[in-house]
Structures are given as C-alpha cells and as structure tokens.
C-alpha positions in Angstrom: 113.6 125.4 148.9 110.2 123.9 149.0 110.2 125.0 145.3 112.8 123.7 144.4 111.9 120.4 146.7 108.5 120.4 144.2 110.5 120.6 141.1 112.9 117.7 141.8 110.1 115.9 143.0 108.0 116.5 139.5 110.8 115.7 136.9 111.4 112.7 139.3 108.4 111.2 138.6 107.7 112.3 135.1 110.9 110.7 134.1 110.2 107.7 136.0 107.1 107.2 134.6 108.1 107.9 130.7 110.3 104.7 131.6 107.4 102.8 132.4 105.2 103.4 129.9 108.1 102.9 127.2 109.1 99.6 128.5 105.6 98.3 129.6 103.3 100.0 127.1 101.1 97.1 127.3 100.1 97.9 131.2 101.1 101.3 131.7 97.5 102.1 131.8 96.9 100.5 134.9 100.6 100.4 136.6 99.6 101.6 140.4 102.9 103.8 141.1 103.5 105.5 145.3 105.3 107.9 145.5 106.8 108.8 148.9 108.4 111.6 149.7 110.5 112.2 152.6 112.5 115.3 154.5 116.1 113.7 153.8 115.7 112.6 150.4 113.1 110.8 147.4 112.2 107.6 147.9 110.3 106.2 144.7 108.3 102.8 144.8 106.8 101.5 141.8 104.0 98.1 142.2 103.0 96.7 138.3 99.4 95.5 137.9 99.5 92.1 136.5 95.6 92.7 134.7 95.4 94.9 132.2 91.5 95.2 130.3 90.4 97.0 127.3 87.0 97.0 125.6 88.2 93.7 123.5 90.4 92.1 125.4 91.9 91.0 129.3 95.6 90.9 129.7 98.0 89.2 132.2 101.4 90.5 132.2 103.6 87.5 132.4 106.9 89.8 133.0 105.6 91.0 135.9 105.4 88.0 137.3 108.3 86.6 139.1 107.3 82.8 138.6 107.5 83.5 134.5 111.6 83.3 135.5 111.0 79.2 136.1 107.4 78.3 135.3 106.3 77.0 131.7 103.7 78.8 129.8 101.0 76.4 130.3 101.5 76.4 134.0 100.9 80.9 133.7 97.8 80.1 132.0 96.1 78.8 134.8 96.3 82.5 136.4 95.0 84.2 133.3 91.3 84.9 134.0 88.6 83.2 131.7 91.5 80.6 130.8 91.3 76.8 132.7 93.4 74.1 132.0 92.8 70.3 133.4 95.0 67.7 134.7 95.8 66.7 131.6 97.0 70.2 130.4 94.0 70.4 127.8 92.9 74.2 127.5 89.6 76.2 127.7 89.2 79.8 127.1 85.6 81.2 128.5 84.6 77.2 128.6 84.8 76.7 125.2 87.2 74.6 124.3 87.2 75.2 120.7 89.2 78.3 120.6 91.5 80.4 118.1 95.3 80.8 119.9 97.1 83.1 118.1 100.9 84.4 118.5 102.1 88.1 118.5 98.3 89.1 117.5 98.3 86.1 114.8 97.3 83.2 114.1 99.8 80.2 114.4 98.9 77.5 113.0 101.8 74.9 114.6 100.9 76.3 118.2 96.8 75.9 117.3 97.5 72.2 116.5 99.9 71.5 119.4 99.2 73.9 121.8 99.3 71.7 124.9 102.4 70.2 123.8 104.3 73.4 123.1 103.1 75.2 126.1 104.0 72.8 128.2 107.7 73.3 126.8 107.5 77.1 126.4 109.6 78.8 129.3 107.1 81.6 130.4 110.4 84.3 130.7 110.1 84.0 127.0 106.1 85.8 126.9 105.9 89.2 127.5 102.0 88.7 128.0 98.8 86.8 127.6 95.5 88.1 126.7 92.4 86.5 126.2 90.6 88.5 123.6 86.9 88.5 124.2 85.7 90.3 121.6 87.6 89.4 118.4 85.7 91.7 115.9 84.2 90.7 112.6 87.9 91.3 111.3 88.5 87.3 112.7 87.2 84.1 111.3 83.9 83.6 112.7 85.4 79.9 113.3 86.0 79.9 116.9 85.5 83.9 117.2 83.9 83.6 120.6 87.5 83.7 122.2 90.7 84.1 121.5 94.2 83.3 123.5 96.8 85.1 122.6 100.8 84.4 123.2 102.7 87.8 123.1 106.5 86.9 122.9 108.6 89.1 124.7 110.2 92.1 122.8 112.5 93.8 125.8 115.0 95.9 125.1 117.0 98.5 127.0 120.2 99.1 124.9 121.6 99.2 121.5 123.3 95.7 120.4 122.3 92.0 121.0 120.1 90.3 123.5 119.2 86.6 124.0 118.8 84.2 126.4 119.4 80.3 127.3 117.6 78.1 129.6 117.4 74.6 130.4 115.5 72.0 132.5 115.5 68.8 133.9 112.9 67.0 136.2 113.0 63.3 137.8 110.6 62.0 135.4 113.7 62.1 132.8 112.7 65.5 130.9 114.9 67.6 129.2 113.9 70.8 128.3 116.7 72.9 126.1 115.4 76.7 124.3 117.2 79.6 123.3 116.3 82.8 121.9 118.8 86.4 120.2 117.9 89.8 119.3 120.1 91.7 116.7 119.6 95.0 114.6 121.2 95.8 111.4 120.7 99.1 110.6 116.4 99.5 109.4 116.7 95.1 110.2 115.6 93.9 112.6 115.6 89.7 113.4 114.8 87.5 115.9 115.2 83.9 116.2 114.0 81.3 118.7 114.8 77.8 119.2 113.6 75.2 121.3 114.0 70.7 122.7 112.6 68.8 124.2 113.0 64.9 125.3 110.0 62.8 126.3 111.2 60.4 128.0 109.1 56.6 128.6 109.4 57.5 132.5 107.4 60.7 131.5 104.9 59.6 129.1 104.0 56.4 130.8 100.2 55.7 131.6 97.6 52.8 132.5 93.6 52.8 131.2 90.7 50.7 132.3 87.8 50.6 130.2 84.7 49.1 130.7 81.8 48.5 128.5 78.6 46.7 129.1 76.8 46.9 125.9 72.7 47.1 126.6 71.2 44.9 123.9 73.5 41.7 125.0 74.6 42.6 128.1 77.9 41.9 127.6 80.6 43.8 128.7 84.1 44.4 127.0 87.1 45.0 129.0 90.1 46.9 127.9 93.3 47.3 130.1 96.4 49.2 128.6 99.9 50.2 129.5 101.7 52.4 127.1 104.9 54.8 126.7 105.3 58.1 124.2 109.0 58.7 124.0 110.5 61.3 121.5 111.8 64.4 120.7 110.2 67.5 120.1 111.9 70.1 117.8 110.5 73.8 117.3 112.0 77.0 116.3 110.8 80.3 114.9 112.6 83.2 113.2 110.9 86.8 112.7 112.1 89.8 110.4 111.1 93.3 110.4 112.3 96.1 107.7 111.7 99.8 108.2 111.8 101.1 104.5 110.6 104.8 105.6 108.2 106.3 108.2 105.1 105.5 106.4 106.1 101.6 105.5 107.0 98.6 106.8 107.7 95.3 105.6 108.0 92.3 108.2 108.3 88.5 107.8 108.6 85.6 110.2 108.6 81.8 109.8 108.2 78.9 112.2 107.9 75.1 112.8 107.7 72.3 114.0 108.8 68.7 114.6 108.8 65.5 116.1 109.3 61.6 116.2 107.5 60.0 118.9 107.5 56.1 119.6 104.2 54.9 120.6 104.2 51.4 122.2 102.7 49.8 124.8 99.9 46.1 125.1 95.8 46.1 125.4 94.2 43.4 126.9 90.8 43.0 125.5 87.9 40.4 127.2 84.4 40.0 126.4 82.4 38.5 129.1 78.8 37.2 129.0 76.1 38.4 132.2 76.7 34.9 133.1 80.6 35.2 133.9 81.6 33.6 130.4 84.4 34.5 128.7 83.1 35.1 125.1 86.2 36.2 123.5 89.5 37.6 124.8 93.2 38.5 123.0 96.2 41.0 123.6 97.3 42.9 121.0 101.1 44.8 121.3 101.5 47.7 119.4 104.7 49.5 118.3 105.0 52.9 115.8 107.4 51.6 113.2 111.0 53.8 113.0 110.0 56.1 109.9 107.3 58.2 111.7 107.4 61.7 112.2 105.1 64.8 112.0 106.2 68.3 110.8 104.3 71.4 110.6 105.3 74.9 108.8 104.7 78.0 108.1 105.8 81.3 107.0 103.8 85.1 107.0 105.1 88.3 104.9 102.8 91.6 105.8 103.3 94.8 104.3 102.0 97.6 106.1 101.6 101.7 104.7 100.3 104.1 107.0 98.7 107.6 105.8 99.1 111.3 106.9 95.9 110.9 108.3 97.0 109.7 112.4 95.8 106.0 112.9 94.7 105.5 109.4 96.7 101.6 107.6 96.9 99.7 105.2 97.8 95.7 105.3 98.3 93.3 102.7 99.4 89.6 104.1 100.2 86.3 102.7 100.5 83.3 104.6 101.8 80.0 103.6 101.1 76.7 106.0 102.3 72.9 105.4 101.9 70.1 107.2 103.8 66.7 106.3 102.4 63.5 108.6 104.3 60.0 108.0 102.9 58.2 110.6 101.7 54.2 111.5 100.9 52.0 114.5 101.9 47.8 114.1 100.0 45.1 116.3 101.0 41.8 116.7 97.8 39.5 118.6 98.7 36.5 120.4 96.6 34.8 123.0 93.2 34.4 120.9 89.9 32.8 122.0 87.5 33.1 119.8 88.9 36.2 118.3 86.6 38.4 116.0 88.8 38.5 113.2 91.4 35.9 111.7 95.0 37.7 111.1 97.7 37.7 113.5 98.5 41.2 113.6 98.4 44.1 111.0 100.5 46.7 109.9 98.8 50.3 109.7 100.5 53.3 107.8 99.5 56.6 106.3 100.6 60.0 104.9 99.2 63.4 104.7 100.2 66.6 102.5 98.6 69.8 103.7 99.3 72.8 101.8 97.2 76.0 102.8 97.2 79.6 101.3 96.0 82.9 102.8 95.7 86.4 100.9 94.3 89.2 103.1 93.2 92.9 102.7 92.5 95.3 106.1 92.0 99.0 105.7 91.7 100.9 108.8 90.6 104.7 109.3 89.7 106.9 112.0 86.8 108.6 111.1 86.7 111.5 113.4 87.5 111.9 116.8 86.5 108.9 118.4 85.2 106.7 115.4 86.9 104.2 113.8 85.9 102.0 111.1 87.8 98.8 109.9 86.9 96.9 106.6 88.5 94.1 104.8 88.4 91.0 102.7 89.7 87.7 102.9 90.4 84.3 100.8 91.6 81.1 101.8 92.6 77.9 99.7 93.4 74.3 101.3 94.5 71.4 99.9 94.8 68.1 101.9 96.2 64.3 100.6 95.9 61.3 102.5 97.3 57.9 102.1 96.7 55.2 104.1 97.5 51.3 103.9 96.2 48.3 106.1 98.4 45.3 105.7 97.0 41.9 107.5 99.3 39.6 108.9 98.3 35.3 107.9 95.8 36.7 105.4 96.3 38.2 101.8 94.1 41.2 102.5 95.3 44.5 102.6 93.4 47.9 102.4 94.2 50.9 100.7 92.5 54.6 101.1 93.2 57.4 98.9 91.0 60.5 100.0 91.9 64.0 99.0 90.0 67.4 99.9 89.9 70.8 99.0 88.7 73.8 100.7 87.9 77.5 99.8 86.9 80.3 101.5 86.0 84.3 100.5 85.0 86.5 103.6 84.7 90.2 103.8 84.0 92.1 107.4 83.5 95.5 108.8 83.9 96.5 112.1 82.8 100.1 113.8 84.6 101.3 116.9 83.0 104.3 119.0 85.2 106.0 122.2 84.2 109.0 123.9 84.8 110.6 127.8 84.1 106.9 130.3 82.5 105.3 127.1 83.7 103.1 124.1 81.2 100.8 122.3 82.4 98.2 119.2 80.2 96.3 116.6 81.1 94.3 113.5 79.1 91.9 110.9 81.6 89.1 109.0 80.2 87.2 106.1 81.8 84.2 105.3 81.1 81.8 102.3 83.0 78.4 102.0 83.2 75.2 99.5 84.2 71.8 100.4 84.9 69.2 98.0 86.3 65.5 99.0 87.2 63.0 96.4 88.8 59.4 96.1 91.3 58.9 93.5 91.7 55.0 94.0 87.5 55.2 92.9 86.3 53.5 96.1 84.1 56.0 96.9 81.7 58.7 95.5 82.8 62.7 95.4 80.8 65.0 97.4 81.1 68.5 98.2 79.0 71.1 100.5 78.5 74.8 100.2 78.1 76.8 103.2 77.3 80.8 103.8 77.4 82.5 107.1 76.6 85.4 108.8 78.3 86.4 112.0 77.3 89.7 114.4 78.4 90.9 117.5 78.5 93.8 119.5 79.7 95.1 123.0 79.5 97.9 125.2 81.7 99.3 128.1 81.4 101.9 130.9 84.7 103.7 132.6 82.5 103.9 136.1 86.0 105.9 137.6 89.2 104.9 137.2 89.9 101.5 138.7 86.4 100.3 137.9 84.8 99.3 134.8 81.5 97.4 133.4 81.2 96.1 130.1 78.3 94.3 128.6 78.7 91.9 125.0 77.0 89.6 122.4 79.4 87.8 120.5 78.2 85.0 117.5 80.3 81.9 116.7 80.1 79.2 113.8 81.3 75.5 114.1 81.8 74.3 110.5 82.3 70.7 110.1 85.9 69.2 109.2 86.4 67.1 106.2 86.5 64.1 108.3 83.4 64.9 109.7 81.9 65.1 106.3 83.2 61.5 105.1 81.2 59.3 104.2 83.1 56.3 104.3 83.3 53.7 107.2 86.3 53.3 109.0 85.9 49.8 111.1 87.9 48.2 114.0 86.7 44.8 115.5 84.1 46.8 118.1 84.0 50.0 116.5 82.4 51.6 112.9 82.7 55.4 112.4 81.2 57.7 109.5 80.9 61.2 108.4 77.8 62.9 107.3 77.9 64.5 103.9 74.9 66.7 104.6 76.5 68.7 107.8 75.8 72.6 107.9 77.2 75.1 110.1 76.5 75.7 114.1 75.7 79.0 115.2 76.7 79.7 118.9 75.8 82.9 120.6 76.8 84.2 124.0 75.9 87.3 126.1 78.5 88.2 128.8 78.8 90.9 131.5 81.8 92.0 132.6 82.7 93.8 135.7 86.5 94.9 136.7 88.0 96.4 139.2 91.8 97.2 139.6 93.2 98.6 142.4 96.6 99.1 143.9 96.6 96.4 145.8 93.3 94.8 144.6 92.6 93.2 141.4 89.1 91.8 140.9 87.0 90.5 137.5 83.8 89.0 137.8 82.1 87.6 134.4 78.6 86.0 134.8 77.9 84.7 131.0 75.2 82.8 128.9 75.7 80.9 125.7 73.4 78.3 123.4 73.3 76.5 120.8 70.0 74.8 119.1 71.7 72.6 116.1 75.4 72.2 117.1 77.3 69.3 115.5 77.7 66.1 117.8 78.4 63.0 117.7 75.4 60.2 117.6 76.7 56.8 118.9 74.4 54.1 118.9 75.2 50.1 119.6 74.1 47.1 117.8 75.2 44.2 119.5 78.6 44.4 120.5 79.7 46.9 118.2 79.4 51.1 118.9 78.3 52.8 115.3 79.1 56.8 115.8 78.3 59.2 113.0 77.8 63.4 113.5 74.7 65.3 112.9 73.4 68.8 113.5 70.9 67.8 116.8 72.9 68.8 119.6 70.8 71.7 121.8 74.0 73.6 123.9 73.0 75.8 127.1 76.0 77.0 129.4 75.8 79.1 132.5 79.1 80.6 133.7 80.2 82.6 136.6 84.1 83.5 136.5 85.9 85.1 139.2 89.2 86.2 139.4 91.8 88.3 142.0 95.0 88.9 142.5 95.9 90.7 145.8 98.8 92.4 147.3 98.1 92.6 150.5 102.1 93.6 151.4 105.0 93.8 150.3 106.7 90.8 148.4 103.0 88.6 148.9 101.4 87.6 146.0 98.1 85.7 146.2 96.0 85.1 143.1 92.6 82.9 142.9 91.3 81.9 139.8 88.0 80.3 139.6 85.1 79.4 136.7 81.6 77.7 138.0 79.7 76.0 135.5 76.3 75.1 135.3 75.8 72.9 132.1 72.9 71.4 129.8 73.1 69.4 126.8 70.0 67.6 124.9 69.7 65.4 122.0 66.2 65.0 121.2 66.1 62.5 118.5 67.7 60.0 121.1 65.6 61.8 123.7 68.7 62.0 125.8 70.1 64.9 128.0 73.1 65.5 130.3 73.5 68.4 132.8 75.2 69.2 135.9 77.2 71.7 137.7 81.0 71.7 138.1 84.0 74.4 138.8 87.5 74.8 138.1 89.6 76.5 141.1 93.1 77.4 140.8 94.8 79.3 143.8 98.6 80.5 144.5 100.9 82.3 146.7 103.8 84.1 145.8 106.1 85.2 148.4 109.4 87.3 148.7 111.9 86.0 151.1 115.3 86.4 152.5 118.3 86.7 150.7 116.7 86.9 147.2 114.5 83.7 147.2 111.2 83.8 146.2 108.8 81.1 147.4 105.9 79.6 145.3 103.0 77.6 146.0 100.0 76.5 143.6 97.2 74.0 143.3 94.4 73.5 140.8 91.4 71.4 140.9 88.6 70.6 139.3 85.1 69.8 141.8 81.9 68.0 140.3 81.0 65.6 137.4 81.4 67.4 134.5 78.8 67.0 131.6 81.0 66.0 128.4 78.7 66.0 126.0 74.9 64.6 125.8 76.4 60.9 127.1 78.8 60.8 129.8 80.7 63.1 132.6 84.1 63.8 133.5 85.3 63.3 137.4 87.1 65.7 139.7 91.0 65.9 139.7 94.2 67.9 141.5 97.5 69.1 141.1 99.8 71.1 143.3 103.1 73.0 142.8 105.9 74.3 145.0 108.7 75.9 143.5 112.1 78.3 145.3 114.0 80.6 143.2 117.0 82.8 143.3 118.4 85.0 140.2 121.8 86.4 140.3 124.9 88.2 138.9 123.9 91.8 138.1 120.1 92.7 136.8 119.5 89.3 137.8 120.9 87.4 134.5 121.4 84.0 136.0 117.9 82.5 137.7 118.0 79.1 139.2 114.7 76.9 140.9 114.0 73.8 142.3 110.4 72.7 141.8 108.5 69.6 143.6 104.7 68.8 141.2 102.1 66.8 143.2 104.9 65.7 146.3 101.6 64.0 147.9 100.9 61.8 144.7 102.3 59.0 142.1 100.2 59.5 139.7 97.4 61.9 138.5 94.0 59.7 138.2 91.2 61.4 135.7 87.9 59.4 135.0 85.4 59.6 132.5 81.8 57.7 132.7 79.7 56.8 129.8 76.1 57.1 131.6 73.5 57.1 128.8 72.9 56.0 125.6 72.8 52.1 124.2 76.3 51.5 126.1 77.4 52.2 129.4 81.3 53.2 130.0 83.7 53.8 132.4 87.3 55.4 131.4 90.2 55.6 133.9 93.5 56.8 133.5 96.9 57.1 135.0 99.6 59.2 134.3 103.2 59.7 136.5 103.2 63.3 137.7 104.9 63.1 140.4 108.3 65.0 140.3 111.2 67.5 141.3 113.2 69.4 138.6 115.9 71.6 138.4 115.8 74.5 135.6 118.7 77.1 135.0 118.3 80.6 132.7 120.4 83.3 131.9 120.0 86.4 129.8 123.0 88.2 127.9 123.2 91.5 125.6 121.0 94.7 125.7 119.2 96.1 123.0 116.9 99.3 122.3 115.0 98.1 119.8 112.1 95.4 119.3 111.4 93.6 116.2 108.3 95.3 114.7 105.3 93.5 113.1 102.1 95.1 110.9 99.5 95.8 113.5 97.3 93.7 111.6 98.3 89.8 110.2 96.4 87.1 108.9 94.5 84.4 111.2 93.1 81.0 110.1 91.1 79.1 112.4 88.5 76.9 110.7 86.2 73.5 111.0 85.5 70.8 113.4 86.7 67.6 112.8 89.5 68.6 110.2 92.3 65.8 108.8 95.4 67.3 110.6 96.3 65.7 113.9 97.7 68.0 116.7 
C-alpha cells in the first residue's frame, strides 16, 4: 500500500508540474510548489514566484498577480524592480530615463514614443510579463542599451478554438477606457488582434502652472500663470500573424498603430516686473489647437526564421517598416497688452511631419559546444524625416515658413559570446555602429550640414548560482547617446523670452555602468539588492545662458554624469492570501558643467510599497502608495521636489474559471490634486515651476474573458529593435 501510496503520489506531482511549466514557461524555474501529503487522501498546493532572473534579464510575472485583473500596466510597473515611475507617470529603468521599451522581445516604435500614454491605458490582464533586461547584448543598438523594458503580451491558452477578452473602465474624472483582444487558429495560422479607446476627458487633463523667473543681469522677474485642458481620443490597435510552413521554418508578421486628436486649449498670463515693483510689461495670450490636428504612428515587422539539425542553432532575416504622420498647430489670440514685446495680435502656428523609416536585419545564432554560444549579426537602418511648419501673424503681414528635411543611415554589425556551465554562466559582446546624418532646407533659408559618427560599444557580465534560491551576478554594460537631428540644427527658433539652437558639431556620449547584483528567491521570500555605478565625462546637455530678459539654450558635449544607486526590492508571503511587495531605488547624484563652472548634486529615493490581501467571499483587497523623498538633481541647473500617490482598489471575479472580474478603485482619496515642483537654482536665471493636476478619483472597471485555445501565436526568437538619438523630430 505504501507503494502504491508512493506511486500515486509521484505521477501526481510529475503531472502537475508538466502543467506548470507548459503554461508558465517563463517562471517555472523558480515556481516554489508544497506538496502535502496526508493519510486520507493528496492534498496539492502550488505558490507562483512573481520574480523570475536570468543572467540578462529580471522578470515580474504580471499573471500571477491578482491586481493585473483591474490595474493598468503603468500602475504594475511600479512593482517591477529597477523600474520607477513619478507622479506624473514618466518612466525610468535603472535611473536612466533614456531607455529602449520593447514589445514581445521587440522594439515598438508607437509604444517607445508614447509609452506613458499607452501604459496608462493598457489593462495589465492583457501582459503576460515584464522584464527589465539588464544586459541587452551587443545584438541591441548601443542607443539606450544600458536597459531595456520589455512588455510581453499574454499568449494563454488551454484549449483548441478561440479566446479573447473585453474590458472596460470608467473613473469620476470622466475617463473611458474601452480594449478588446481574440485568439484564433486556422490550421499552421495563427492571428491575434488587439484593439484599444480611450477618452480624455477636460475633467481629466485639466492642470494649473506657476512659473517664476527672476532673470540675474536685470533683476527682473517674469511671471507666467496657466490653466489648460487636453481632451481627445486615443485610438490603438495591433494585429500579429504567425505561419508554421514545416518544423525547421517559420514565417510571422504583426502590425500596429496608433492614433489620436487631442484639443489643447487653455490662457497664460505673462507679467514682467522690475526689483522696484514695476510692472514692465504684461499680456494674456489664449491658445486653442485648431480642428484638423491629429498624430498617427505605424508600423509593421515580417521575420523569417529557419532553424538547423544542429539543436539551438537559427537563422533570422527581418524587415521593419515605421511611419509617422504629425498634422498638428497651436493658435493664440493676445489681448490685454502693456508694453508688449512684439506688435501682432495673435498668431497662427501649424506644421507637418512625414517620417518614414526602414530596417533590414541579419542574426545567426549557434551553439558551439555544450555550453557555448556565439551570436553574430549585421544591421542597416534608413530614416527619412519632412517637416513643414508655418507662422502666420495676426495685424501684421509677416508670416514665417520652415522647410527642414533629414536623413539618417546607419550599418552596425555585433557579436555576442555566451558561456554556461554547473552554478556558472558568463556573457560578453562588442557592437560597432557607424551612422550619417544629413539635414537640409529646401525653402534655401539655411545651410546643409551633415555629421558622421563611429562607435564602439562593450560589455560584459558574470553570474554565480551560489544554491538554488540565491544568486550573484556582477556586469559592465557601455551606452551611447547620439544627438537627434534637432539637436543638431542650427537654426534659431525664437519666442518673445526664449531663443533655442542646435549644434552642428555634436558627437556621441559614452555612458558606462558597473552593477552588482544579488538575488534571492525563496518560497515565501523574494529579495534583489543592486548597488550600481555609472559616469559619463562628455554627455550631451543643454547650456542655457540669459542676456537680459531673454534665456538662449543651445547643447554641447560638457556635461560630467556620476550616479550612485542602491535598489532594493521584496515581495513577501508571509501567509496565505497576503501579498506585500516594497519597491525602493536610493540615489546619490552628481552633475558638473565645467565651462559654466556649475555643478548640482544631491541624494533622493523613490519608495513604492503595497499589500495585497485575500478575503472573504472571493474579494481581494489592495492597497498601494508611491513617493518620491528628496530634491532631485535634474540636470547641472535645477532640482525636482518630493511627491505621493496612494491606491486602494476591491475585486471580485466570477462565473466559472473566474471570467467576469469587477473592481472599484479610490486614487489619492486624501488629495485634489497631485502638486510636483521643479526649481531652477543656478545658472544666469533663477526658476521656480509648479504644477497641478486632478488626481483624485474612484472608477469602476468590468472584464470578461471567453473561448479556450491550445495554441499561442508564435514569433522568431529574434526581431528587429530601433532605438536611436537624443533630441529626434518625432514628438511622443
């Protein structure tokens, strides 16, 4: 009997965990499973980890999560470790800011340009999971490679047929949020489809500014109080395509967008006062966006993939096609002049852009033994950006035009070596990337220029299985910061207190960052701790100087980058149905400009902390909060102040396998608004920024799931990514 006890008890869990790992391949590796068993029957218990890490990468599995039912994806990425995002929603990965984000292991480029906006609208039930890769590889553009965040889109599946879901959303602040997503197989096809709203309301996207300037050469100061709205809609949808033509091939295609037409309007009040109390000049100018404005972004992958007899060895060949189509404009009417600095009544301000991008991309992998593995590939890239913009002036006869068009190129070609053995894997990689820029004006007002540019990029990182819930790894990884084409022209662009120019003679930033890396994941326990160093000696900033009562900014390679970092993250379980997850970064920051002979430093940290707990009668309670704590250096001339946010949320699912989930959410109950500050404090101006935006709200959000299906659409292991310059034309 005990035998046969033994038996049972083995096939049990051998089946149970063959389940597992086929429906959660990305964390089986570190799913903590109990097993009890007891003298009237089997009782089987299964825990998922939520952190999963690999030499390359840390993973948070969204799915696993019961919040990713009713939460947005920007809200999950305050729990990923490494990731912070502020009370504005703006995003940093390892506290860099300037960051790839790719989807499904690709680059996106509508989700790089928008990300905040999107995210924000993304239903987290929709993500599978989200890593932050911290060691790209040479195989990645060396734009941005010192981090990358990437989306995984959920690919469940259970049973042959058709799966989707719907959800929607609605909060007091009038937001609508409307997305839907279906699964279907056709024989070897395979497509996916994805479609998503929503409504910014003026309730929403309403917020107040106070400005303050007091210029050091007159001792003026300029005022600036605002009130403005950002209504609109927000369109986006995305279709993917996979095509098994035999064992050794496949062919898969996707393509995505998208769109919207937001209505900026709103009044600034501008005053000029003397040290003496005299009003020098004031005015208020309204501003509305005219009714044909929208911005659209596009793009579409095709990736073959052949694999040989030799296990683990590919080939991938990839195109990628990306447009962008901007029609956009801002009118302002003035009306209360004294002494005004210019002499029209209002003006009229319009432009269009055209950006059409091409990718072509070659990646050979091979295993080279057991062990080894070496990837190699090559890599070009064509843009092609047109800009038209028109200044109209309203009781005068002037009006300006601007023609500007660019072109870009880039040829790259990497290898990367990867080394795996017993408690030990090791990677390394060198990227060489050459690139041409050439900007030109067709109306003639201005001279052609171009710039040349040739980098070198290593890394390298090393990691140590000390047993089998506790790793170290140790990692150098090199970035570049290329300069965007605006950042390279040379022509002024002047407002009445404002003139702003590129610099032509720009060259590449080299960033470099050495990071340890200690995990440990337990079954109840998951802990990460990541003390890091980076610097940079000739990053691109921007110089601002003042000459009377104007600011003059232009960019140049000066800026001297040094960032401690200490991140700690855990997640523990301490019983059952109790959640509790802190997420924290401390920074200590330093940067110099010594041809102004100016420097800014200072410590700060970002804390986020939650609690998820199980209750009666299927609810689930959850509570969250995030702050920022010290002045944040932004930059060599001024410092960001503290803010906070807090969430409560209860949820329920029901109907059978949960289909139908509803919640009830309250954000910051204690608060109107959300109140973030930003000080100018050296330099020939001093500055203070303040802002204020309704956050305060309760919504109500409904999803339900349909179909079953066993299969997932598949995609090449390997796609392209573009991620490149500082400063580019495209807004986002």
């Amino acid at each position: 009997m005990n035998i046969l006890k033994t038996s049972v008890l083995s096939l049990l869990m051998v089946a149970k965990a063959g389940i597992a790992m086929s429906q959660n391949d990305s964390i089986a590796s570190n799913d903590s499973i109990t097993w009890n068993k007891e003298l009237d029957g089997i009782e089987v218990k299964a825990q998922r980890q939520l952190i999963k890490q690999e030499i390359d990468r840390i993973g948070y599995d969204v799915q696993a999560d019961e919040e990713s039912k009713t939460l947005t994806v920007i809200d999950m990425l305050r729990k990923v470790p490494m990731v912070t995002v502020d009370g504005e929603g703006n995003i940093s990965v390892k506290g860099n800011s300037d960051f790839k984000i790719y989807k499904n292991g690709h680059y996106d480029p509508n989700l790089s340009k928008n990300a905040k906006e999107i995210l924000k609208a993304m239903p987290a039930s929709m993500v599978k999971c989200i890593e932050v890769i911290t060691d790209p590889g040479a195989r990645e553009d060396a734009e941005g490679v010192d981090a990358v965040l990437n989306i995984v889109m959920k690919e469940t599946c259970k049973m042959q047929g058709v799966t989707g879901s719907v959800s929607t959303a609605y909060n007091t602040l009038n937001r609508t949020d409307i997305d839907a997503s279906i699964t279907a197989q056709i024989d070897k096809l395979m497509v996916s489809a994805d479609y998503g709203y929503f409504r910014q309301a003026r309730r929403q996207m309403h917020w107040t500014q106070e400005n303050t300037s007091t210029y050091k050469d007159t001792g003026n100061t300029m005022n600036k109080s605002s009130d403005q709205t950002q209504p609109g809609n927000v369109h986006y949808a995305n279709i993917n395509a996979s095509y098994d033509i035999d064992s050794l091939n496949l062919l898969s295609a996707s393509f995505g967008g998208y769109y919207c037409d937001l209505r900026q309007e709103g009044y600034i009040r501008t005053t000029l006062t003397a040290p003496s109390g005299e009003i020098l000049q004031s005015y208020l100018g309204t501003f509305q966006t005219p009714d044909k404005t929208s911005y659209q972004s596009w793009n579409g992958r095709l990736d073959f993939e052949h694999k040989t007899r030799r296990k683990g060895e590919r080939l991938t060949l990839s195109y990628m096609l990306a447009l962008t189509r901007n029609h956009g404009g801002l009118e302002h009417r003035y009306s209360e002049k004294y002494h005004a600095p210019f002499n029209y009544t209002g003006k009229m301000m319009t432009d269009s852009e055209r950006f059409l991008e091409h990718t072509f991309q070659i990646d050979w992998l091979r295993p080279l033994g057991k062990g080894h593995q070496v990837e190699i590939g090559a890599k070009y890239i064509n843009r092609n950006n047109q800009s038209d913009a028109v200044q109209t002036f309203y009781g005068t006869d002037n009006q300006l035009t601007d023609e500007f068009e660019h072109t870009t190129s880039v040829l790259a070609g990497y290898a990367d070596y990867q080394y795996k053995k017993d408690r030990w894997s090791a990677r390394a990689g060198l990227r060489y990337e050459y690139s041409y820029m050439k900007g030109s004006y067709p109306d003639g007002k201005g001279e052609p220029f171009h710039k040349h540019l040739s980098d070198w990029v290593p890394q390298a990182s090393i990691r140590y299985q000390m047993t089998d819930a506790q790793s170290l790894k140790l990692s150098y990884t090199t970035s570049i910061s290329r300069p965007g084409i605006s950042y390279l022209n040379p022509m002024a662009y002047t407002l009445p207190a404002s003139v702003q120019t590129g610099n032509s003679h720009l060259s590449s930033a080299h960033s470099q960052r050495i990071s340890l890396n200690y995990s440990y994941i337990g079954n109840k326990i998951t802990l990460q701790l990541s003390p890091s160093y980076s610097f940079c000696s000739e990053g691109i900033a921007t110089v601002q100087t003042a000459q009377g009562n104007v600011v003059y900014r232009t960019y140049d390679n000066i800026l001297q980058r040094r960032i401690f970092s200490f991140s700690q993250y855990m997640q523990w379980q301490p019983f059952k149905g109790t959640t509790i997850i802190v997420n924290n970064t401390l920074y200590y920051m330093h940067y110099g400009n010594p041809e102004q002979a100016l420097s800014n430093h200072g410590w700060c940290d970002y804390l986020y902390a939650s609690l998820s707990q199980q209750l009666p009668w299927k609810l689930r309670l959850s509570l969250s909060g995030s702050t920022d704590i010290g002045r944040e250096p932004s930059g060599v001339y001024a410092v960001d102040y503290p803010w906070n946010l807090c969430y409560a949320s209860l949820q329920r699912s029901f109907l059978k396998d949960n289909r139908l989930t509803v919640s009830i959410s309250i954000r910051n109950p204690y608060k109107k608004f959300i109140h973030t500050r930003t000080e100018t404090i050296h330099g020939d101006f001093l500055q203070s920024s303040n802002l204020w935006q309704r956050t305060r709200s309760i919504g109500l959000s409904v999803s339900y799931r349909f179909g079953s299906l066993k299969a997932s659409v598949k995609k090449a292991a390997t796609s392209i990514t573009n991620d490149d310059m500082v400063g580019g034309i495209s807004k986002g």
